[in-house]
Structure formats: structure tokens, C-alpha cells
C-alpha positions as MATLAB code, in Angstrom:
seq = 'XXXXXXXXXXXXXXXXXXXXXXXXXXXXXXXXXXXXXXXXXXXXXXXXXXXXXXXXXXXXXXXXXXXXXXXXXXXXXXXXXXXXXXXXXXXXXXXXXXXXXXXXXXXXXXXXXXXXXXXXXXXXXXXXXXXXXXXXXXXXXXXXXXXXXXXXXXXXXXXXXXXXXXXXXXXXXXXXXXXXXXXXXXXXXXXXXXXXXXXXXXXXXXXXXXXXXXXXXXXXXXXXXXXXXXXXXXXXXXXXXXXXXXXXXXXXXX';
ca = [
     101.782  101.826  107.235;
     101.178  104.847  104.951;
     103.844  106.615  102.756;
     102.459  109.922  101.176;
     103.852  111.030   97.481;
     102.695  113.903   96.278;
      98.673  113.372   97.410;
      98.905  109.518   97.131;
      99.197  107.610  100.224;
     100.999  104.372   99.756;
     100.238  101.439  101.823;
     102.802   99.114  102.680;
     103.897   96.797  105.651;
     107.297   96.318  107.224;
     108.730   93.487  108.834;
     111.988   92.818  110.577;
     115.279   94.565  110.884;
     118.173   94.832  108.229;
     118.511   94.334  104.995;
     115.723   95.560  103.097;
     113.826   93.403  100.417;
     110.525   94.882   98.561;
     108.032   92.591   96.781;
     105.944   93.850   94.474;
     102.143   92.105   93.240;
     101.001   90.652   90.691;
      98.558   93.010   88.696;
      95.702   94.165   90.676;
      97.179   91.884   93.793;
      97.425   93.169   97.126;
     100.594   93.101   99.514;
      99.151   89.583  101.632;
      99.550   87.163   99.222;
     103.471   88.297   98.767;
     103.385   88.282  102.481;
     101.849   85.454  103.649;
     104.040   83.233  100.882;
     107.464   84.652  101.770;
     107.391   85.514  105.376;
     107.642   81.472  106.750;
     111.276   81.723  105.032;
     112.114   84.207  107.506;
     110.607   82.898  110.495;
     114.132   81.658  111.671;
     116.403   84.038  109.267;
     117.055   87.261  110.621;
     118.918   89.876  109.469;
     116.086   90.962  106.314;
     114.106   94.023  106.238;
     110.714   92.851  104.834;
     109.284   95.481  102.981;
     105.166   94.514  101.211;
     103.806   96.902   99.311;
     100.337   98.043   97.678;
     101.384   99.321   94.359;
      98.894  102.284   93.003;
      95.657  100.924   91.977;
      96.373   97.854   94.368;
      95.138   96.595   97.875;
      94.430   99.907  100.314;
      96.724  102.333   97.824;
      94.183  104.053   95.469;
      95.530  105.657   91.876;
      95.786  108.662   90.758;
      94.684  110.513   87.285;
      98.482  112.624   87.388;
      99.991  108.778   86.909;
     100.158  108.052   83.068;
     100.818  104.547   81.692;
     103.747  102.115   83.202;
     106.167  104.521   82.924;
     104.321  106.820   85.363;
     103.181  103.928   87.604;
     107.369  102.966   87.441;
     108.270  106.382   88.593;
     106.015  105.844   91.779;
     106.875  102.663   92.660;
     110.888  104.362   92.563;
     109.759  107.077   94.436;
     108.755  104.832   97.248;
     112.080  102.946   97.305;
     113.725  106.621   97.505;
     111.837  107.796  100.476;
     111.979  104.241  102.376;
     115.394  103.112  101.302;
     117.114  105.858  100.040;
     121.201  105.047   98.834;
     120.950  101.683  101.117;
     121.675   98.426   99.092;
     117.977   96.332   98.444;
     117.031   93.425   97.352;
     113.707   93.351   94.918;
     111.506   90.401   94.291;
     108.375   90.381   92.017;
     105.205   88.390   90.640;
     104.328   88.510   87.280;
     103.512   92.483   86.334;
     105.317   92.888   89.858;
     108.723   91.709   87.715;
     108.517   93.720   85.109;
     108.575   96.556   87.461;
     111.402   94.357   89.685;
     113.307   94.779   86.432;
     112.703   98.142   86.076;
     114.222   98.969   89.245;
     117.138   97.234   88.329;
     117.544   98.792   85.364;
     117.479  102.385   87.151;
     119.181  101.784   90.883;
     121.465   98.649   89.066;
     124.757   99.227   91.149;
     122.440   98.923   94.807;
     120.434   95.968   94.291;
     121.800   92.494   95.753;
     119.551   90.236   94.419;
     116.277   89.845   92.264;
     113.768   87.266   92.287;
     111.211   87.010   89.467;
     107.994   84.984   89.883;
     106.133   83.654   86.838;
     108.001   87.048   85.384;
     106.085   89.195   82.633;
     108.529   89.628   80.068;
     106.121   90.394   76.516;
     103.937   92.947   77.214;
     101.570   92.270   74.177;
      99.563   89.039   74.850;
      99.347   88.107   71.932;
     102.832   88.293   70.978;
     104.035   86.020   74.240;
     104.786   82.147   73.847;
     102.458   80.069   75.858;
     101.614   76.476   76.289;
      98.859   75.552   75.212;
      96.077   74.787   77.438;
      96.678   70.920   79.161;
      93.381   69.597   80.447;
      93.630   67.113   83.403;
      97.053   68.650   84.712;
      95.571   70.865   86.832;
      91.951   69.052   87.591;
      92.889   66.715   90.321;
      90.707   67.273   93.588;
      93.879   68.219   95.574;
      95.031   70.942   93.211;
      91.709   72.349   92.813;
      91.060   72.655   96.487;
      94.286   74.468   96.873;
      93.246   77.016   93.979;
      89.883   77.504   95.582;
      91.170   78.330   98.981;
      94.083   80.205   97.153;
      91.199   82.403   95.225;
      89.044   82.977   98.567;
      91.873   84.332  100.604;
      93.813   86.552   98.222;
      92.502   86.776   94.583;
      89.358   87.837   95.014;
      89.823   90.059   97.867;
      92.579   91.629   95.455;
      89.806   92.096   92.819;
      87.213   94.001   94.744;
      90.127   96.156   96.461;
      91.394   97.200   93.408;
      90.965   99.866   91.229;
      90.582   98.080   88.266;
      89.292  101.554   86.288;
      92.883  103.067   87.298;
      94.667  100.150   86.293;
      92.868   99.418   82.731;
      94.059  103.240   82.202;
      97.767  102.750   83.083;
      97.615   99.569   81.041;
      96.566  101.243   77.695;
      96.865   99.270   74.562;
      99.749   96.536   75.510;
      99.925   95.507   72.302;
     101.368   99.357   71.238;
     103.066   99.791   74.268;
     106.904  100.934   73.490;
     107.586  100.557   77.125;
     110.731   98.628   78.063;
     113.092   97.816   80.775;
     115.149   95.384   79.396;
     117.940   98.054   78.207;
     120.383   96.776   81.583;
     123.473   99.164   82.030;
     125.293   95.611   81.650;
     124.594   92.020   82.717;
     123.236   91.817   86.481;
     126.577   89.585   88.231;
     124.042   89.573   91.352;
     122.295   85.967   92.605;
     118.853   85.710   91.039;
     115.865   83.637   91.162;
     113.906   83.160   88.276;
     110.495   80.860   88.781;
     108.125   79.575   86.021;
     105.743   77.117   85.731;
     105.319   74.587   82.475;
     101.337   75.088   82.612;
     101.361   78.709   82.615;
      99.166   80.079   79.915;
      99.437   83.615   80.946;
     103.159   84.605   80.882;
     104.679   80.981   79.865;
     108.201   79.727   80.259;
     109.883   80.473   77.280;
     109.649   84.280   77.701;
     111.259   84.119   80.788;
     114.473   81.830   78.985;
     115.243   85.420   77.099;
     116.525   87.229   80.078;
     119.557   84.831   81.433;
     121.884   86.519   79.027;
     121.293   89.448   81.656;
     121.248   87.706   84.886;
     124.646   85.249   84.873;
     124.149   84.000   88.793;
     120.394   82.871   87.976;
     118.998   79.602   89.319;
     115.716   78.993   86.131;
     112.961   76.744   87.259;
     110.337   75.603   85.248;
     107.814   73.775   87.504;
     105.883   71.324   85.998;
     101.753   71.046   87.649;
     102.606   74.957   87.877;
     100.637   77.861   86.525;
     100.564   81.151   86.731;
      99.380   81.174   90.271;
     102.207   79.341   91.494;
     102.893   77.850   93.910;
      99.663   76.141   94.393;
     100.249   72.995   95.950;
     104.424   73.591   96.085;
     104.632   75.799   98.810;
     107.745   74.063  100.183;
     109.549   73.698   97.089;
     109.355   77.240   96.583;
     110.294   78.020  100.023;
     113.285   75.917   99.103;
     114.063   77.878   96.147;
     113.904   81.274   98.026;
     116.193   79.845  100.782;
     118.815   79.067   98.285;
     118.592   82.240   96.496;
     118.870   84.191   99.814;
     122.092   81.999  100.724;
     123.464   83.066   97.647;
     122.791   86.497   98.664;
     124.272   86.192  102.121;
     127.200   84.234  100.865;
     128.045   85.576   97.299;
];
């Protein structure tokens, strides 16, 4: 499906009836992997409004030059949740960069979202300012993890890379290390049922990052997942299925 703004058509896909929950990518992702990791929890759950989308920059949704930095690429990604779900309440789920801008949305539509989930969450934007393991050789080698990466790299990650526009997205990226951009600045804390998912090998984003924000988010459930990186879940599939049923009960039954 195709949402225009402005002269940027948005592609997104839509599953189910009621109500709604967006997920947003990972950085230069595309909708499917979101998709194809979430929708076996709602195979028998009805009642949720599945809502993928392709970000600018991401998957079939190209940028545009008249969106500057991550404030301007925030302001879209709003813009979209004002045309497709207007005052209704939401839910909003993200991966990585795709929580940051979860957060964000918070931060501006706080008093209509139900519930957030945050996957291996970005929560320093300068790299080299974020606390990281350091790198555990032999964790992650064993023949059955590496076969799950591979296949896991095939089918979304590199399909993600070549659909992107990766000159777009270096541009709204800028220098992270003198970004001021924030959305931390919550109206108060968020009394809503959250999900907040790390993983203890993940040299990207880390663990400890994430710890900062459950001052802000009182009903969290934090999991640190050990044989976990930042492409979790790898070989944890029903674990994490596990964790996203629980946080959706919560939601259901407050």
C-alpha cells in the first residue's frame, strides 16, 4: 500500500482489524523482516491492526532532499501515523534506529499510545560515546548460530541494503557524534506496559544504554539475552515470541 505526503509515497502494509500497532526498521531495513518476525504472534490473536512500514530511505519508500536530518525524517514518520491513525489510541514497536523514532512518537502523541516495545533500542546517538561489550569470540561461532545469521542476511539484510537509499540516509544521519537531537525529554514517566529487548553480545547499541530509560517506562519487562546480538533474535525466535505475547497481555489486560 502507498501513502502520499507531500510528493513522497510511503510504502507500508496492513494487516488485520483493530487496534493499530506500527513497527518501525532498523536503519536502512525494510518492512519484512518486522513482518515476518511479529506476525506468527498474531496468527491466533485477533483484535490488532498490524501496521509495517518503509520508513523514507527504506525498502520501496524513496527519500526526499526537502527531509533534513532526524528531526525531519521524525516529522514524516508522524505524519504517517496522522493520516493512517489519526486521534485513535496505537501501539508503537521499534528496532534499533526504529526505537529511537518509537520514542519519539511517544514523546509527541504520549497520552494515545498503549504500549511500546523497543528492540535492541538505540539510545546514544554518537557511537563512540555508547557502552558496548566488547567483542566475545566463540559466542556467536557455533555452526547452528551461523547458519541462522546466514539465512537471516540472505532473506532480509541484504535485500534491505540494495533497496535502500543509503545516499539519503548517510544525509539525514549527518555527524552523530554532533547531533543535539533528542527524544528523551517525556512529558512524564510512560505508566503504559512496555517491552524492552537487548542482547548481552550486542556490540552495536549494547545493554547498558538501554538500562537508562526504565526511570521513564515504570510497567517495563528488561531482557538482556545472552547468545544475542544486535540482530536478535537469531536462533530465539520463540523466546521472543514469548516476550511479545506477554507484553501484548499486558496491553489487553492492564
Amino acid at each position: 500500500m502507498i501513502l502520499d505526503i507531500d510528493d513522497l509515497p510511503l510504502h507500508y502494509e496492513v494487516y488485520g482489524e483493530g487496534r493499530p500497532i506500527v513497527f518501525l526498521p532498523r536503519w536502512g531495513d525494510q518492512l519484512s523482516e518486522n513482518r515476518d518476525l511479529h506476525e506468527p504472534v498474531f496468527a491466533n490473536r485477533p483484535g490488532w491492526q498490524r501496521i509495517y512500514l518503509d520508513p523514507p530511505g527504506h525498502g520501496e519508500t524513496p527519500g526526499r532532499s526537502w527531509i533534513k536530518g532526524l528531526a525531519g525524517f521524525q516529522q514524516v514518520v508522524q505524519r504517517f501515523i496522522d493520516e493512517l491513525i489519526g486521534d485513535r489510541h496505537f501501539v508503537i514497536a521499534g528496532a534499533s534506529a526504529g526505537s529511537f523514532m518509537a520514542r519519539g512518537v511517544l514523546r509527541d502523541r504520549f497520552d494515545q499510545v498503549d504500549g511500546v516495545l523497543l528492540r535492541v533500542p538505540g539510545v546514544v546517538l554518537d557511537p563512540d560515546s555508547r557502552t558496548v561489550p566488547a567483542e566475545q569470540p566463540g559466542i556467536l561461532d557455533s555452526e547452528d548460530y551461523q547458519a541462522a545469521y546466514k539465512l537471516k542476511q540472505e532473506r532480509y539484510y541484504a535485500p534491505a541494503e540494495q533497496a535502500a537509499d543509503l545516499d539519503f540516509l548517510a544525509e539525514v544521519v549527518g555527524d552523530l557524534g554532533a547531533s543535539t537531537y533528542s527524544v528523551d525529554n517525556l512529558p512524564k514517566p510512560c505508566e503504559v506496559p512496555a517491552l524492552i529487548v537487548t542482547g548481552r553480545q550486542d556490540t552495536a547499541t549494547g545493554y547498558v544504554d538501554p538500562w537508562s530509560l526504565l526511570p521513564d517506562y515504570p510497567r517495563a519487562t528488561y531482557v538482556v539475552l545472552d547468545r544475542a546480538d544486535h540482530d536478535l533474535p537469531v536462533l530465539q525466535d520463540a523466546l521472543y515470541h514469548a516476550l511479545v505475547t506477554d507484553w501484548l497481555n499486558r496491553i489487553e489486560y492492564p
